[in-house]
N, C-alpha and C positions, 0 to 999 in steps of 0.2 A: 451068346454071352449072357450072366446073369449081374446082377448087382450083387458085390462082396458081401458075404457074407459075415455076421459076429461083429459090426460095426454099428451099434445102434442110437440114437440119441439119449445119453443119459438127461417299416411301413410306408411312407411315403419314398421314400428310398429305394426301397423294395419295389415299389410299383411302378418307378421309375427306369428300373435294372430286369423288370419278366422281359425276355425276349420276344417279337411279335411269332417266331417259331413256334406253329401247331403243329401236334406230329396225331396223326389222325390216329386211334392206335387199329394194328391190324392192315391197314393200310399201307400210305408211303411209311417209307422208311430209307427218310431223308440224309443221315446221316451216323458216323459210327456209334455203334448199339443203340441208334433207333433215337436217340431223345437226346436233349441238353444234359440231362442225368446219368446218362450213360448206363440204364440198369439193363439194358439185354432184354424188353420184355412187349409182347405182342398178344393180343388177345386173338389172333389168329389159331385156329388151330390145325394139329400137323399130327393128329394120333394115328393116322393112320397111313401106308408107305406110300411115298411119293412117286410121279413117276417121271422117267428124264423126257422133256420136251423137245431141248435142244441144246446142243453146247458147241460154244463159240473158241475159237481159237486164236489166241492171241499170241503165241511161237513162245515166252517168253513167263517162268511162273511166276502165278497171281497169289501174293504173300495177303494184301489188306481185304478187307471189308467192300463191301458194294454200297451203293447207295441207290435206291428205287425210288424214284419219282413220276408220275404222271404216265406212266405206260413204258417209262424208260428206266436202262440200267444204267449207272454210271462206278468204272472201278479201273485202277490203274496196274501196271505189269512191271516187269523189272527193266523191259526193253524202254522205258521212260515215258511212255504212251496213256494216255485217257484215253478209253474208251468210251462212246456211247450206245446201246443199243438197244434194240425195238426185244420190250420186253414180252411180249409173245411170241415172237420167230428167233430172239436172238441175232436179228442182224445187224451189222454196223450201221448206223445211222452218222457220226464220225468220230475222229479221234483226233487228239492232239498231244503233238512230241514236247518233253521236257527234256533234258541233258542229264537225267541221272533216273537208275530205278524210282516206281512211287509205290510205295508199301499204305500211303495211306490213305485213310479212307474218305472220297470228295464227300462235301458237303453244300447240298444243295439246299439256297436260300433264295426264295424270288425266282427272275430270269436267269441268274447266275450260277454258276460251280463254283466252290473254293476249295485246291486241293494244294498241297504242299507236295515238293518231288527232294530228294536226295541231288538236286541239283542246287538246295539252301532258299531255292523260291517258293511262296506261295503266290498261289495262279487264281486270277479271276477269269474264267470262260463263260461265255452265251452258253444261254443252256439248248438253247435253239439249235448252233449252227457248229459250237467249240473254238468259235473265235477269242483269242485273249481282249480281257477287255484293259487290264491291268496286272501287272506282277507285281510283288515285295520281295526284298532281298532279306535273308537272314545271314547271320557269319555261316554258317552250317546246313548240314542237312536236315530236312526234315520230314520224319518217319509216322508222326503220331498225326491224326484224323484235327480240324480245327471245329471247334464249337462258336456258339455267338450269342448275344445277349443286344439289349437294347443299348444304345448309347447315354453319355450322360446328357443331352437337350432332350431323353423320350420319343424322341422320333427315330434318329438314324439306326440302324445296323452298325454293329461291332463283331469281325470278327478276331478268336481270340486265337494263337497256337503255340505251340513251345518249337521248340529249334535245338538242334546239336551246338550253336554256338552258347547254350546256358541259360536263354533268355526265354520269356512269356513275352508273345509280341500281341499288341493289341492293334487294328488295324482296321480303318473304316472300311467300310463294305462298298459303300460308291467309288471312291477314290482311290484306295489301295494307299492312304499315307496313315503314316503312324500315329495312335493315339498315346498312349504306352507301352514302355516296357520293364519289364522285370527281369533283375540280373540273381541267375541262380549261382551254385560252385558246383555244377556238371551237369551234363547234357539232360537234355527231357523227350523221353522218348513218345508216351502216351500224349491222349486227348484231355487236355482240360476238363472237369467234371462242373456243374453248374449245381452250386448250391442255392438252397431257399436265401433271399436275401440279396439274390446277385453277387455273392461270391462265387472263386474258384477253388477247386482243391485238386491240385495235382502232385505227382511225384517225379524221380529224377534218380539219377547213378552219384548223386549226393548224398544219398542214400534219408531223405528230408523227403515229409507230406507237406506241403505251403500252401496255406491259405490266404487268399488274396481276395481286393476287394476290385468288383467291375468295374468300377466306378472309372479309378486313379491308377491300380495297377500296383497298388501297395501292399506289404506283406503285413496281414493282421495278426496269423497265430502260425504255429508250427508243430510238427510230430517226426519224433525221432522214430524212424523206421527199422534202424539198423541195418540194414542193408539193401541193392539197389533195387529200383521200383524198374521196372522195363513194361509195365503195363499203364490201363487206364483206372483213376477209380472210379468204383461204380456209389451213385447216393440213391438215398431208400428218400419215401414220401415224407420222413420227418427228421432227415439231417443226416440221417448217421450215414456214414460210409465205408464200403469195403474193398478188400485190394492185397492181393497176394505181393510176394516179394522173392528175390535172389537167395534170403536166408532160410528158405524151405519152409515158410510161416506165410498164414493170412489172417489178417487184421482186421476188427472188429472198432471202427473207430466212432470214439464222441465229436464231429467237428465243432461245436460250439464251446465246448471246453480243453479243445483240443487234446485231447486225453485218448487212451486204448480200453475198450472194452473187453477185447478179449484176443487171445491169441492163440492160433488151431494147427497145430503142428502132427505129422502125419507121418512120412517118413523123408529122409533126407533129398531131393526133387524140391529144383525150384518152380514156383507160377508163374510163366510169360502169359496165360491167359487172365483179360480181364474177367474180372467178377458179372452174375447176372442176380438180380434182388428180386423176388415175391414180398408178400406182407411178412412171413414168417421164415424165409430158406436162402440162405445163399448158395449160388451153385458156380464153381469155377474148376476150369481145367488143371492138370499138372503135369511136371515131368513125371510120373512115377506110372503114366499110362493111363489115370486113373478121372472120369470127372467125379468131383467129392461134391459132396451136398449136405451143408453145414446149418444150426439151427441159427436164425439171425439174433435171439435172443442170448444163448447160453455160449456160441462158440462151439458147442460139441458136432460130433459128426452124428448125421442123421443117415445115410448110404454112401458105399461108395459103387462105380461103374468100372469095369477093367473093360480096355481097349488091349489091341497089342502095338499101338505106338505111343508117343507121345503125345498129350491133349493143349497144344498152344496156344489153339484157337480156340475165342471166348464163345460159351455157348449162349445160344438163346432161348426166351422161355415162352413157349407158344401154350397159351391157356394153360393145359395140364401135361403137355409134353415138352420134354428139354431136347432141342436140337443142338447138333455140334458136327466137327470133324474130327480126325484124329490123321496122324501120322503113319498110320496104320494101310489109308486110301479109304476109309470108309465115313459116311455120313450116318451119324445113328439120332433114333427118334428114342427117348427115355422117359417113364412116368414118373413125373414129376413126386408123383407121391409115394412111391417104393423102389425109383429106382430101376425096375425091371424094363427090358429091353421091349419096344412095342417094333421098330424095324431098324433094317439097317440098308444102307444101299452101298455097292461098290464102285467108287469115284475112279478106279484103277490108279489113282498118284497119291502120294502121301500130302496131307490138310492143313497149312498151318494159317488157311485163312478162317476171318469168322463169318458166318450165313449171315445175310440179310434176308428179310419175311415181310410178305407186301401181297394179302389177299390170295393166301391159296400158294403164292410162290416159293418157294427157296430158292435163293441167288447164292452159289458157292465156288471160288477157283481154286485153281490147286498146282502142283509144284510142276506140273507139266505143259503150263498154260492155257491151261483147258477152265473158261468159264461154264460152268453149268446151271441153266435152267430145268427145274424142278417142279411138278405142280403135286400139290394134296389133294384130295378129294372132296374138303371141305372148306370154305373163307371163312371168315371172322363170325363171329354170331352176331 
């Protein structure tokens, strides 16, 4: 496959609220797309094909995201299961049951996992052993990955997540009890995004971008989307943010003014893939088959990539190559800077999870329950 062709680009407060969360880049990759930012980006590099080390089988498909820590994988399955496993050999090191599918992606802080299940709980596990250390209940299920920030004393852990019952739940990291919450008017599917400042900015089938503060949990600004967000957004190095939508449009937004910079309409296909941010590119999956690769200044299309499935899952951006999956069964490696296809490997089940990259690896599941470990030829520079 080629890239489409005829498409071408025409303060104290603050210091109070950075989360003690370092994401090494190229490295671990701790939690979904990699950072409190959510941009999908790794200086790891992957230009050239991978090859499959090992793949684990979990009976049941793996819809969310991975999380790689310390030599370990951690991601969950529909069967309601965490997994943990020896990220060299892919073997179970253990698991632990929730009562509903967990589409999202655990987030590892410390000794601990924080992962949310479609059974309306979010779960604190030893990272050690996958003993519960604590649950929280929400009204609902919840599907989107949890982020965390520092608390308001500067010391403790906060973490943050949304829930199907409508709400942003804020929730200490030792104790598992609530700090705040925030009542939206419909569900929140995605990962809270961490703004400069210690704000959040997330979306919802309210079809509303809300900006809130870490702090209190209070709603500071807002951006009419028009129609529903089922993804995460992704923020660049100086505010701004991006984020596809249900109205076949992705968004180019100011969050300090809460305002739209620009809007990139393509063809009728909505974005269930989160955005991935360079200095100058945003790059997100579509229904229309296709990942697009948009200019982050102007909003225009700079390439597009045609798959022959669907592209759900959010890609990520390794140095100069764009990783992803498609619906298609295939994992493809793409140059960042034209687009053109560098590999592609076949997963044999169709992708709607996104990769995680963690020194050389690719962590990817797919709709057969098939986790697959991946290695590159090259680590981080």
């Amino acid at each position: 496959m080629k890239a489409v062709r005829g498409v071408t680009a025409a303060a104290g407060l603050a210091v109070l609220l950075v989360s003690s969360f370092v994401v090494r880049a190229g490295a671990d990759w701790p939690m979904h797309r990699g950072n409190p930012q959510l941009n999908g980006f790794s200086s790891m590099v992957a230009s050239s094909a991978p090859k499959e080390i090992w793949t684990y089988s979990a009976g049941k498909p793996v819809k969310g995201g991975a999380a790689v820590v310390s030599d370990k994988v951690f991601v969950g399955d529909d069967a309601g299961f965490v997994h943990c496993l020896d990220l060299q050999k892919g073997l179970e090191k253990w698991s632990f049951k929730t009562d509903g599918p967990v589409e999202a992606t655990p987030l590892v802080l410390g000794s601990r996992v924080y992962v949310g299940s479609s059974d309306g709980n979010l779960y604190a596990l030893d990272r050690e052993t996958g003993e519960k250390v604590w649950s929280y209940s929400t009204g609902d299920k919840i599907i989107g990955g949890a982020n965390t920030l520092k608390a308001s004393d500067g010391v403790s852990d906060w973490i943050v997540v949304g829930s199907y019952d409508s709400q942003l739940h804020c929730v200490d990291a030792s104790t598992g009890k609530a700090a705040w919450t925030l009542q939206t008017d419909n569900y929140i599917n995605g990962t809270p995004a961490l703004l400069p400042g210690g704000e959040f900015i997330f979306g919802g089938c309210d079809s509303m971008l809300r900006i809130v503060s870490g702090l209190d949990g209070k709603q500071l600004r807002q951006i009419e989307a028009d129609a529903y967000v089922a993804s995460s957004v992704a923020v660049a190095d100086d505010g701004s943010a991006y984020v596809g939508h249900y109205g076949n449009v992705v968004l180019g937004l100011d969050t300090k003014q809460a305002s739209i910079l620009w809007k990139y309409r393509e063809r009728q296909f909505p974005y269930l893939s989160s955005a991935s941010v360079t200095g100058d590119r945003v790059l997100i999956g579509g229904g229309d088959k296709r990942l697009h690769c948009i200019d982050r200044k102007s909003g225009t299309a700079v390439w597009q990539f045609a798959t022959r499935g669907k592209v759900d899952g959010s890609p990520v951006v390794c140095a100069d190559t764009v990783v992803f999956g498609s619906m298609d069964g295939r994992l493809y490696g793409v140059a960042l800077a034209d687009g053109s296809e560098r590999w592609s490997y076949d997963l044999g089940s169709p992708v709607a999870a996104s990769p995680a990259v963690s020194d050389g690896w690719i962590i990817i599941g797919s709709e057969d329950g098939a986790v697959h470990g991946l290695k590159t030829s090259a680590k981080s520079p």
